[in-house]
Backbone as numpy.savetxt, mean C-alpha at the origin, in Angstrom:
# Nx Ny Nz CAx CAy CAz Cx Cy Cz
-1.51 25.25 -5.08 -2.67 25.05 -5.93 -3.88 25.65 -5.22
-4.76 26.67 -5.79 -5.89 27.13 -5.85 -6.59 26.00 -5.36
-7.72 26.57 -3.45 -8.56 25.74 -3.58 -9.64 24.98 -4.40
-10.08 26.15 -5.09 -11.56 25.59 -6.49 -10.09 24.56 -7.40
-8.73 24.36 -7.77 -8.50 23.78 -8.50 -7.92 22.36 -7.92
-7.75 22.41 -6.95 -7.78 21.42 -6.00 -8.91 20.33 -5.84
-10.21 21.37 -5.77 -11.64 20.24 -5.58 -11.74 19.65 -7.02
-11.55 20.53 -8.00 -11.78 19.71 -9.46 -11.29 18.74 -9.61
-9.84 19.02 -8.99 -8.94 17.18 -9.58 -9.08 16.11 -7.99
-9.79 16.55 -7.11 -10.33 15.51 -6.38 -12.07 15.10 -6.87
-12.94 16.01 -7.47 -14.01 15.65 -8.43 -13.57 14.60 -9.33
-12.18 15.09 -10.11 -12.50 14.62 -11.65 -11.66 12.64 -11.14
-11.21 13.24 -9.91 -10.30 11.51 -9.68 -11.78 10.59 -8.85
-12.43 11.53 -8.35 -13.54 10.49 -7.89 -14.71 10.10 -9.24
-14.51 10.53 -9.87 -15.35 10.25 -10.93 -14.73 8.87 -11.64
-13.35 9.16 -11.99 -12.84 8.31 -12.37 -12.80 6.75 -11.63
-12.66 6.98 -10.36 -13.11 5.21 -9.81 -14.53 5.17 -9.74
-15.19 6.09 -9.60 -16.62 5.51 -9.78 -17.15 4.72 -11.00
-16.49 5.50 -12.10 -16.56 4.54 -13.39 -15.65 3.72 -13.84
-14.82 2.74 -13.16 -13.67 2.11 -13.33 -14.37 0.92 -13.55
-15.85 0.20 -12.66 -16.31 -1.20 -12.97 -16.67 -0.94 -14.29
-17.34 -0.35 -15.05 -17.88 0.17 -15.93 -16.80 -0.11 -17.26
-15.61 0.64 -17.10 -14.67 0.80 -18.35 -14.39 -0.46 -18.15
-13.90 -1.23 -17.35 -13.51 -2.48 -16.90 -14.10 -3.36 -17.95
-15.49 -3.64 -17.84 -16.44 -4.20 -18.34 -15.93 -3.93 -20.38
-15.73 -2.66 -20.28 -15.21 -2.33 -21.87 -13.86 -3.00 -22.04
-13.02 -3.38 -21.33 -11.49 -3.70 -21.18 -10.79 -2.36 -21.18
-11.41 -1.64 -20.45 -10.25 -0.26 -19.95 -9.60 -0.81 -18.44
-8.73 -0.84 -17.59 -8.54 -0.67 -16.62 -7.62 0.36 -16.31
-7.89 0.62 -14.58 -7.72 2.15 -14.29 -6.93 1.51 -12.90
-5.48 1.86 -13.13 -4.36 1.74 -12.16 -4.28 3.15 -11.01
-4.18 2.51 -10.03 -3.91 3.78 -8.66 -2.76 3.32 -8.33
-1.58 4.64 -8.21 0.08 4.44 -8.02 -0.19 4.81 -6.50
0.34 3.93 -5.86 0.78 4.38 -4.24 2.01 4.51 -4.27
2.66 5.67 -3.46 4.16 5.45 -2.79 4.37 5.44 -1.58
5.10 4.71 -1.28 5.13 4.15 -0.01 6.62 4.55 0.65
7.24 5.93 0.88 8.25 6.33 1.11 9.12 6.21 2.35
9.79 6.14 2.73 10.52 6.03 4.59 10.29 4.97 5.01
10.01 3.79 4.09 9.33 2.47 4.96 10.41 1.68 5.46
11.01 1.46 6.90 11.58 1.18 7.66 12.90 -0.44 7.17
13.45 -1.07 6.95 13.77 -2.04 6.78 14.16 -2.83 7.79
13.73 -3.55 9.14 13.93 -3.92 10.56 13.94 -5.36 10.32
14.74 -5.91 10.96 15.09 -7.42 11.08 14.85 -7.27 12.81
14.26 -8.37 13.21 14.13 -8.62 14.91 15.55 -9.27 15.47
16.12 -8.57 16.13 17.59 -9.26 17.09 17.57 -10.48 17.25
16.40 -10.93 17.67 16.39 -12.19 18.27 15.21 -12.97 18.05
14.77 -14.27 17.52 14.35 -15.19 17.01 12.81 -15.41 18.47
11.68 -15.05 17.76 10.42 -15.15 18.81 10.42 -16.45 19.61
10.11 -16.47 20.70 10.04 -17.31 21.97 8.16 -17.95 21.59
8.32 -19.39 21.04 6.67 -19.96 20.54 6.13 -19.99 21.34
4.75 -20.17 21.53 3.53 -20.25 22.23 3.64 -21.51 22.63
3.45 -21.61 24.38 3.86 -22.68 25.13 2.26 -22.24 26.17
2.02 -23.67 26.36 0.52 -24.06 27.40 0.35 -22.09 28.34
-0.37 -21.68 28.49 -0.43 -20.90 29.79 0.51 -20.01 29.14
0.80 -19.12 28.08 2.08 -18.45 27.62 1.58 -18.04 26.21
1.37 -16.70 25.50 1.31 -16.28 24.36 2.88 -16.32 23.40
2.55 -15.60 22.40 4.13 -15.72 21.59 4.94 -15.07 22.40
5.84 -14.57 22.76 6.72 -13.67 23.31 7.87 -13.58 22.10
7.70 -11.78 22.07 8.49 -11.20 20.82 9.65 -10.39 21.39
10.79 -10.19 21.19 11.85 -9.64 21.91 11.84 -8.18 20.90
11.81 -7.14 21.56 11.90 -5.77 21.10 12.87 -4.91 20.30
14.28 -5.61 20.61 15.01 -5.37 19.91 15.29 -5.48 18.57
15.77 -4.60 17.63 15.57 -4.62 16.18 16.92 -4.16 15.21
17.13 -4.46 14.39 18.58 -4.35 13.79 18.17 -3.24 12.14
18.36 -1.71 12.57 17.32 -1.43 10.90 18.43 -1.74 9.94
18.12 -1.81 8.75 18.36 -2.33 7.55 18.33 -0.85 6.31
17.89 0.13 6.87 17.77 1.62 5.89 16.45 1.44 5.93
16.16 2.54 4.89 14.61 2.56 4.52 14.48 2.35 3.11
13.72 2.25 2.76 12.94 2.03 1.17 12.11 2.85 0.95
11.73 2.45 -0.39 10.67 3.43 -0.73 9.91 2.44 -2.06
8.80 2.37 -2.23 7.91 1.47 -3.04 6.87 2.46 -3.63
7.10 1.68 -4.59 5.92 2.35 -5.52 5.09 1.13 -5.88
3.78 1.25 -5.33 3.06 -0.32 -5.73 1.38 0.10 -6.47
1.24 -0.82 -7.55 0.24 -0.68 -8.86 -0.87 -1.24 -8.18
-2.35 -0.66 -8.28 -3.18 -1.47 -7.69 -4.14 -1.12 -8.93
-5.21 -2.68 -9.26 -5.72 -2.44 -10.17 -7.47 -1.89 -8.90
-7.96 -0.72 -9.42 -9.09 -0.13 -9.38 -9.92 -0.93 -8.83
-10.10 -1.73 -9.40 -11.73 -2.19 -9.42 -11.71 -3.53 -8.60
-10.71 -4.17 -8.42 -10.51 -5.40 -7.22 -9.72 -5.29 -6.53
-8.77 -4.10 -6.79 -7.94 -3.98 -5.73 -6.68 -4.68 -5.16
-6.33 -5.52 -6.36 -5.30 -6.15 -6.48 -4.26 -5.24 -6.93
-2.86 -5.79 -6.00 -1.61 -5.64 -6.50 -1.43 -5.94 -7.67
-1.05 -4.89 -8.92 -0.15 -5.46 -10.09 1.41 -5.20 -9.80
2.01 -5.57 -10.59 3.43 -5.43 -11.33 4.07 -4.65 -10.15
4.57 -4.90 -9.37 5.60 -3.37 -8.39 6.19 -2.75 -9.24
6.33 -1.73 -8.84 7.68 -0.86 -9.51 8.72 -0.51 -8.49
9.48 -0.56 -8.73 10.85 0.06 -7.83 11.19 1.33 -8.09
């Protein structure tokens, strides 16, 4: 993609959250899709050692992966809340 067509659709997407409180206010809301790809699936080997007098948590390093995932998560615009996941 052409730099000049590149800046337009980063123009025309900043425009669009700038006026998101705005449509909001009309009952438009304006969803931002994140994907969240390669995200790790790790279980810890071994069960954390609690916080004892003179002693922080102690976490054991070892890790068991599980694959990876991938998420696709809905955020509404204007508060920034999680909607609906998608898988």
């Amino acid at each position: 993609m052409p730099d000049e067509q590149r800046d337009e659709k980063i123009v025309e997407g900043c425009t669009l959250y700038a006026s998101a409180p705005e449509r909001a206010r009309q009952g438009e809301r304006i969803i931002s899709l994140d994907e969240l790809t390669g995200v790790q699936a790790l279980e810890r080997k071994h069960p954390d050692l609690p916080m004892q007098p003179d002693h922080v948590l102690r976490r054991e390093f070892e890790y068991i992966r599980h694959g990876t995932l991938c998420w696709f998560i809905n955020f509404d615009v204007v508060n920034g809340q999680v909607m609906v996941p998608s898988s």
